[in-house]
N, C-alpha and C positions, 0 to 999 in steps of 0.2 A: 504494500500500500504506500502511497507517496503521497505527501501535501504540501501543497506550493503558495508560498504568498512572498510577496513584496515589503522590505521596506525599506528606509535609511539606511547607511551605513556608518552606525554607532556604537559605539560599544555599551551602548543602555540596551538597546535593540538586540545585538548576539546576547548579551544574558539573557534577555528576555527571551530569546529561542532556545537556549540550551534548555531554560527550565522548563518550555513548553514540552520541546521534544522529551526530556528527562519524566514530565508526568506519563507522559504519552503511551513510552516504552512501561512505565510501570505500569498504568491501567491494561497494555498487551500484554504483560508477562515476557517483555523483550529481555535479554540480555545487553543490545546495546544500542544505539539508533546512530546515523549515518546523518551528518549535517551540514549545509551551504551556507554559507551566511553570504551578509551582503554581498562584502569583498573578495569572494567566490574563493575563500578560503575554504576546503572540508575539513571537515571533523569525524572523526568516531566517538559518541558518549557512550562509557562502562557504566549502565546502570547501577549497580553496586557501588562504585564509587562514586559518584555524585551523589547518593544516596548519604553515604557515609560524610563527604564533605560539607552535605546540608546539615546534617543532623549535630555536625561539629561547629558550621556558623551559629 
């Protein structure tokens, strides 16, 4: 499944996509989700560990 939206390229905006993507995978039971940001930089988030780095902010 893929979801595509548009925004800025901010660094308020990629957090705000990590965290989207980061529920996302949890509510699928993903292990990890694949991400583009603006700046057409990718990503890989380890659900587990973002998990852990939230639970630690």
């Amino acid at each position: 499944m893929t979801y595509q939206t548009g925004m800025e390229d901010t660094a308020e905006n990629a957090a705000t996509l990590r965290r989207i993507a980061t529920q996302a995978g949890i509510m699928a039971g993903q292990l990890a989700m694949a991400v583009t940001l603006a700046n057409r930089a990718f990503e890989v988030i380890t659900i587990a560990e973002e998990e852990s780095r939230n639970a630690q902010a």
